[in-house]
N, C-alpha and C positions, 0 to 999 in steps of 0.2 A: 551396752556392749558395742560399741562403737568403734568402728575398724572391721567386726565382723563379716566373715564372708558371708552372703547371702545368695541360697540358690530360691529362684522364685521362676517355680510351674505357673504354666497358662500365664506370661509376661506380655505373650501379645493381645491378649485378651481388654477390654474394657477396665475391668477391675487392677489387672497388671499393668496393663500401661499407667494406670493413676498411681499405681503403689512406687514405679520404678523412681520417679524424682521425688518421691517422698523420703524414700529409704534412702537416695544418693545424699539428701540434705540431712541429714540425722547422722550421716557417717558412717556407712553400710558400704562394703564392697558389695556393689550387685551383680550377678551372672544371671542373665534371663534362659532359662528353658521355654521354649515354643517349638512345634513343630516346623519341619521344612518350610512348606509352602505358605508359612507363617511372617518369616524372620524378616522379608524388608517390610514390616510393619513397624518397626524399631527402630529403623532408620533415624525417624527424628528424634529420639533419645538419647540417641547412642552415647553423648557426651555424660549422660548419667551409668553408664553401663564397663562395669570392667572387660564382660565378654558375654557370648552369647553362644548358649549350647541347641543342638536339637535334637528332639526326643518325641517321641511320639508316644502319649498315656495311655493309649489301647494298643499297643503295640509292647508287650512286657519283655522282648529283645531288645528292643532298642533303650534300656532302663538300667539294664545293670550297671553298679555301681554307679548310677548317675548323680547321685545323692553322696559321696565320698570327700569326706575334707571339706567341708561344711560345716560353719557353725550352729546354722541357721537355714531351717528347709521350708519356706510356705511356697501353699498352694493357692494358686488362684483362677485353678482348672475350672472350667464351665463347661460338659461334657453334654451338649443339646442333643444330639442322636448316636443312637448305641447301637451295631448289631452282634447278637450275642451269636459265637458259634465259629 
């Protein structure tokens, strides 16, 4: 499927940052989801990247619709501390 849009959750992360020039060489349009205080971690990517959203995954406002016109939705969330409530 090659061409497709790609949204990839947790992109600043370890595991998303390895995926992002994987997916840009295989012919993936990528759009990184990471949170705010996240995104200039990206920086040195960015030439693999169509664009860059933010969202925060405990935070279920900041979500709607963020997943829209996509063909293609992975995750590579790594939620190390929760507080629930």
């Amino acid at each position: 499927m090659s061409g497709a849009r790609v949204l990839l959750a947790g992109a600043s992360g370890t595991l998303g940052r390895a995926l992002i020039p994987a997916l840009d060489a295989a012919g993936y349009q990528v759009i990184a989801l990471t949170r705010p205080q996240a995104r200039a971690s990206l920086t040195p990517l960015a030439r693999h990247l169509a664009e860059v959203r933010e969202a925060q995954v405990t935070a279920p406002e900041t979500l709607a619709g963020v997943c829209d016109g996509f063909d293609i939705v992975l995750s590579a969330v790594g939620i190390t501390r929760q507080r629930d409530g």
